[in-house]
BAMAR-965238 format. One record per residue (C-alpha): residue in one letter; z, x negated, y. Coordinates in steps of 0.001 Angstrom, whole numbers, plus 524288, in hexadecimal, padded with zeros to 5 digits. Each point is the difference from the previous one (the first is absolute). Example, Ala and Ser with C-alpha at 12.3 -4.5 7.8 and 13.67 -1.06 7.14 Angstrom:
2
a81E787CFF47EE6C/s7FD6C7FAA680D70/
***
This chain:
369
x9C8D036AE98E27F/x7F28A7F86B803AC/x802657F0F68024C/x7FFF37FBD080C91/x7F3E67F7AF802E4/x7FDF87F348808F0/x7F5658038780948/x7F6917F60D803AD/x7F5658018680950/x7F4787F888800D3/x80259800597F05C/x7F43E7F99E7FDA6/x7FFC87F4AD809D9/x8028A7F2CF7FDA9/x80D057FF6D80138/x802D180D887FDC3/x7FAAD7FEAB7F222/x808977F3687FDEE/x80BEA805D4804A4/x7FBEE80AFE7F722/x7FFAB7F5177F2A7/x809B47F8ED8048D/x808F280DF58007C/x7FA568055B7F1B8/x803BA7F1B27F92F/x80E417FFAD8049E/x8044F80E07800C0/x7FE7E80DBE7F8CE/x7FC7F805E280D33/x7F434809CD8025A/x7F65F7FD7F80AA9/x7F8DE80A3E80856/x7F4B67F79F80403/x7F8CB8059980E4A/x7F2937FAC9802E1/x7F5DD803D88099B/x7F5C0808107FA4A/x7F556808BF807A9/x7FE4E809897F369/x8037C802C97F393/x7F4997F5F27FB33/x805F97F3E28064F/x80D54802907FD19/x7FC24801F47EFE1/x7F8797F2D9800CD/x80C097FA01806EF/x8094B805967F755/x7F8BA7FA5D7F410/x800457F3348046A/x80D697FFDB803D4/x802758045B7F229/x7F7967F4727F906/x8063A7F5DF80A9D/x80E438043C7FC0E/x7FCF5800677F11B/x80A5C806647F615/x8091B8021880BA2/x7F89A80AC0805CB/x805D580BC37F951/x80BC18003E8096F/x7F58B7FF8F80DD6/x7FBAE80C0B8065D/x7F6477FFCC80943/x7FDA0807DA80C63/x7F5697FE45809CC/x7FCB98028580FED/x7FCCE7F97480CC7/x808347FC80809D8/x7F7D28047080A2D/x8038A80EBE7FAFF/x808EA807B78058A/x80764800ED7F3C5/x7FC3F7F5687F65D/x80C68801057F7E8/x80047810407FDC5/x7FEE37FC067F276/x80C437F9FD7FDC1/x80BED8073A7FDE1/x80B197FA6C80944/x80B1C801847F568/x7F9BB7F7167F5FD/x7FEE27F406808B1/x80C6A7F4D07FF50/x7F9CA7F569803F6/x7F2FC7FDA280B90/x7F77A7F514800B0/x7F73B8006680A27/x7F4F67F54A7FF8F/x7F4C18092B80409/x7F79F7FA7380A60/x7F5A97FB4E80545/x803087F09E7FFF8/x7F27C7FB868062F/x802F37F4E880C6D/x7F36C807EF8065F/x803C480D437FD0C/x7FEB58090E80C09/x809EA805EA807E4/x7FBA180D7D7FCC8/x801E17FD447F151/x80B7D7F822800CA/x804F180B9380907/x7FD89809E77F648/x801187F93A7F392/x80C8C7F506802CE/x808A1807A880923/x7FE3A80F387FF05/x7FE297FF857F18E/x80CAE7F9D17FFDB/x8052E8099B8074B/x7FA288082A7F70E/x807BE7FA027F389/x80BCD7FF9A808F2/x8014480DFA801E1/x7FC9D8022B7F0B7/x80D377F59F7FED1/x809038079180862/x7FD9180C0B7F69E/x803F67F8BB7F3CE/x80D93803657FCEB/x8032F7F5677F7F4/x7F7C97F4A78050C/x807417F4077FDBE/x7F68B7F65F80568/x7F5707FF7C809B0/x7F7137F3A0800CC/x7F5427FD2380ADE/x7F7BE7F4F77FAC5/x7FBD87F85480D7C/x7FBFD7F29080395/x807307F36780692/x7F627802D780BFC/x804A880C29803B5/x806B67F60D807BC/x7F40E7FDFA8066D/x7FC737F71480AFA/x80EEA7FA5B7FF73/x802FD7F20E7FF0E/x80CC07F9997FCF4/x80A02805637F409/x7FA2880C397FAE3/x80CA6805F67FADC/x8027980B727F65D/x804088085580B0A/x7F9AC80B5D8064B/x7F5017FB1180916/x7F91C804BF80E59/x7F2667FF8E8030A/x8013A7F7DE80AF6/x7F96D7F44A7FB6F/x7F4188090B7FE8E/x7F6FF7FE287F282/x7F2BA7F9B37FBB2/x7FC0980AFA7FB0C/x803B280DFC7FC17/x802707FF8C7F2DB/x80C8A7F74E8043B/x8010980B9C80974/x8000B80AEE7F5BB/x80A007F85A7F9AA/x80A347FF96809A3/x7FC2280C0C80655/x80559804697F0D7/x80B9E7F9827FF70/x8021C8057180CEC/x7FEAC80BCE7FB3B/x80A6C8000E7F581/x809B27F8B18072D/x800958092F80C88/x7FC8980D967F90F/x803C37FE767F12E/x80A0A7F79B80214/x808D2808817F925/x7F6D77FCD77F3C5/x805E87F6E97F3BF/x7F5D77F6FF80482/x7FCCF7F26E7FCFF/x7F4787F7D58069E/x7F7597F5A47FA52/x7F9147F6618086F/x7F6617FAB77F75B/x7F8657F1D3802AB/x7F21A7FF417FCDF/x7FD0E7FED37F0A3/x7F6D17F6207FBA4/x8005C7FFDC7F320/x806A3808597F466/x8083E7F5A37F9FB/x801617F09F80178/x7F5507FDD17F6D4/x7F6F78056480C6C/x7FB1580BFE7F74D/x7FA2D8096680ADB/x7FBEA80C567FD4C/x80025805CF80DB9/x7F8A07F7A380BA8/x805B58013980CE5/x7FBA57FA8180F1C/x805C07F3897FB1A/x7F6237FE2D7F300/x7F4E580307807F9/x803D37F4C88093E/x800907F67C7F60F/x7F1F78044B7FC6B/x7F8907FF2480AF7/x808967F41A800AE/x7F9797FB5E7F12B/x7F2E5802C98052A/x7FE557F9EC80D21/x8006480DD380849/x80C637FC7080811/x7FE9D7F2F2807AD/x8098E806B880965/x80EEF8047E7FEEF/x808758054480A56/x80CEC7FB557FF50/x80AC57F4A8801F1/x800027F5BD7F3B6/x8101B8033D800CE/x7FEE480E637FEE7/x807DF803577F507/x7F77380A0D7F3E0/x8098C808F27F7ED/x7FC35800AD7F1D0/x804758054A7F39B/x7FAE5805B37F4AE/x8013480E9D7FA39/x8089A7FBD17F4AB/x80A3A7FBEB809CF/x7FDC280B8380A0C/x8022B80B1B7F447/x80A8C7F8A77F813/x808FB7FED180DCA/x7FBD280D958046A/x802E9804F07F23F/x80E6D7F82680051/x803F48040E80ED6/x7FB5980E937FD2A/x80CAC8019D7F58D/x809257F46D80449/x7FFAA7FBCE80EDB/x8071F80A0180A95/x7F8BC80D0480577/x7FBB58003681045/x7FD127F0B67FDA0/x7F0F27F6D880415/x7FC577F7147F794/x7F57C7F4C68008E/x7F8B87FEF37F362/x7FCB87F4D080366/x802557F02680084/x806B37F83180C6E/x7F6C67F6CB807FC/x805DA7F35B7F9B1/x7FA23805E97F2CF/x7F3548043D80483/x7F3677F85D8067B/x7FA837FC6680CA8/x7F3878052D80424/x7F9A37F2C480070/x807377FC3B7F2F9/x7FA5680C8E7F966/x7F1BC7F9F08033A/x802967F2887FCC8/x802D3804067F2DD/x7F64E809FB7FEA3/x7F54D7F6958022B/x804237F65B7F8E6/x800A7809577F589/x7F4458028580263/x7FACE7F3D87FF86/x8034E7FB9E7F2E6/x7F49B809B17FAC9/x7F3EB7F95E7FF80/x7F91F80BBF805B9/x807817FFD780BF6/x7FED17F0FA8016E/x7F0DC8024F80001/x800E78087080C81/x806187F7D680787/x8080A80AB5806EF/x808787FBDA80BDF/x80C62804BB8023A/x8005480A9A80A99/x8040C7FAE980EF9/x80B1B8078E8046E/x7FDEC8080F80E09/x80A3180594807E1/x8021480DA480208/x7F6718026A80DF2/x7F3227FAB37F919/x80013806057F382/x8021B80BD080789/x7F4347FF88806F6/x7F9CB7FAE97F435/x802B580CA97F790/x7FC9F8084580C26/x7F15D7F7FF800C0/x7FD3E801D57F08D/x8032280E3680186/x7F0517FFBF805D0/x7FB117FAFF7F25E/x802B6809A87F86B/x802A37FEB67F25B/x7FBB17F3167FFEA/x807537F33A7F89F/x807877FC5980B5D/x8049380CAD8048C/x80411802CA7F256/x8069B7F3E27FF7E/x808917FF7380E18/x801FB80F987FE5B/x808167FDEE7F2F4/x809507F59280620/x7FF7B8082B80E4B/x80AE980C117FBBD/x80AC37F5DF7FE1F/x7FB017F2D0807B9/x80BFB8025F809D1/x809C67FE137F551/x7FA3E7F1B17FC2F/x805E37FA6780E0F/x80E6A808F37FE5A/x80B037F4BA7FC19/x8074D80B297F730/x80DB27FBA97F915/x7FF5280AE77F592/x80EEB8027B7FA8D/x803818033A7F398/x80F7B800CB7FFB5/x8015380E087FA88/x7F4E67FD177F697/x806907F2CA7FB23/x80DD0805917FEF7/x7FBD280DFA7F8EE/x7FA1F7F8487F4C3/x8049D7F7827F747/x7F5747F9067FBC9/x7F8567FD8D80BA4/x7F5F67F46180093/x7F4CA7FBC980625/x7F56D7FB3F7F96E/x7F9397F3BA802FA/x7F6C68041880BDD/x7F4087F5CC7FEF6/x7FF53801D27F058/x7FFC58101080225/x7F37F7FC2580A71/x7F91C7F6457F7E7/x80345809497F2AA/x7F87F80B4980995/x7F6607F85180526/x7FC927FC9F7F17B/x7FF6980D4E7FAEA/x7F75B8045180AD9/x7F4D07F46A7FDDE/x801AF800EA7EFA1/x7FDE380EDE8019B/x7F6968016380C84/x809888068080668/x8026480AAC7F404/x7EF5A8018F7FECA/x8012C7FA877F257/x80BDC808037FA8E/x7F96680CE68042E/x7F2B07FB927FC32/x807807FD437F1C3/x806E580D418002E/x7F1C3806DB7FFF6/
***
């Protein structure tokens, strides 16, 4: 009889990938690996570098291919060999639109869904999502089902709870599990980053002078981690901690930092370069919620000018910068036995290193040519 295979979608993602490692170095488990491809061209050139990125360990992936847009994006798969789903698909832009976040985030989830309800002898199903599919909530953000009341910043936070919506009102007969997942900033506490995100391209235009304005309240509290954290906990729940259970992959606001803290200690990271020093670059002055509104409405007339660039990359998720959020991480904490946070300003100031010493990855992919 075949082996039973842990699907993973979005097998060539970020995380996906990781949780893909992190599931080849502990177990003797197979992997069917599904990535978006648009023809058989793309998906050879994806499968190849899957294949050199997991080394060695590769013989026991299989890799399928499709869009989520497609009415059937999974007719490759055979229900009966699947065990385990995890979904991390998506489209994970703050400015995605609601079209795409429509078709991509919810219905292709209720795409994989349906695929799920067909596998006799699923044992799992995980839907990777984010702490702000909470989003415009304040207060304790508890691992609990949530409402849309609150409203969200933008619609990728939608898409997200429109997805856990989803599976917890129509699949809720599922073995499922859900992942919130906070906002990775780095891959490890060394502040190794391979994959830039909204946040690294705020600390740039920070670096170079191109934000000298920041929505937000200095007290906000930022939810970081890094990928080695996010995979090894999903990796640990996925086998250990109970089915039909939310966790926050994530740390509690006592072990995380303030928005205002964040750019304290940003510049003066910074500022111990002699480069930066030179510039003289101010920190940003913080605006409240109405003027940088109409500020990223007026720059909308320039085009793709410096300054639109600039206030359109912090625009998708400037509403979230004056939200007091309490994130919780009870199930997390109590499902894993070796839980710990890491030191929050040396994981910034490790990132905010790696970024300047590399240009921001320029000089690593300039060396890999």
């Amino acid at each position: 009889m075949e082996t039973r295979k842990i699907l993973i979608t979005g097998g060539d993602g970020y995380l996906g990938l990781a949780l893909a490692k992190r599931t080849l170095q502990s177990t003797e488990e197979n992997l069917l690996l599904w990535v978006r491809a648009s023809d058989p061209e793309e998906f050879a050139a994806k499968q190849e570098r899957i294949r050199q990125r997991l080394g060695v360990e590769a013989d026991r992936v299989f890799c399928r291919w499709g869009n989520l847009v497609n009415p059937d994006p999974f007719d490759t798969i055979d229900p009966a060999e699947i065990k385990v789903i995890i979904h991390s698909a998506a489209v994970t832009r703050f400015n995605v639109d609601e079209t795409t976040a429509r078709r991509v985030n919810v219905e292709g989830t209720e795409k994989l869904l349906r695929l799920a309800s067909q596998c006799p002898f699923l044992e799992r199903f995980a839907l990777l999502s984010t702490v702000y599919s909470s989003g415009l909530k304040p207060g304790p953000i508890e691992e609990e089902a949530m409402d849309n009341r609150a409203g969200f910043a933008n619609y990728y936070e939608w898409s997200k709870w429109a997805s856990e919506n989803l599976l917890l009102t129509e699949f809720a007969d599922l073995p499922w599990q859900i992942f919130r997942v906070a906002t990775v900033i780095a891959d490890n506490e060394e502040g190794t980053v391979t994959q830039q995100n909204a946040f690294h391209n705020t600390l740039k235009l920070f670096y170079y002078g191109l934000l000298s304005l920041i929505p937000g309240k200095t007290e906000t509290p930022l939810y970081f981690i890094t990928g080695e954290f996010a995979a090894n906990a999903i990796f640990s729940l996925l086998s250990t901690s109970l089915k039909k259970s939310i966790y926050h992959i994530a740390h509690t606001k006592e072990e995380s930092l303030s928005l205002g803290t964040l750019i304290d200690l940003v510049f003066e990271t910074y500022g111990e370069r002699p480069e930066f020093k030179m510039r003289r670059v101010l920190k940003p002055l913080y605006s409240d919620a109405e003027s940088f509104d109409l500020l990223a409405q007026g720059v909308n007339t320039f085009g793709a000018g410096i300054l639109n660039q600039s206030v359109s990359s912090v625009a998708p998720f400037s509403k979230q910068l004056f939200i007091q959020k309490e994130v919780q991480n009870r199930n997390l904490v109590s499902a894993l036995d070796d839980y710990q946070a890491p030191d929050a300003r040396r994981l910034v100031r490790n990132a905010c290193d790696y970024l300047v010493r590399t240009k921001w990855g320029r000089e690593l992919q300039h060396a890999s040519r």
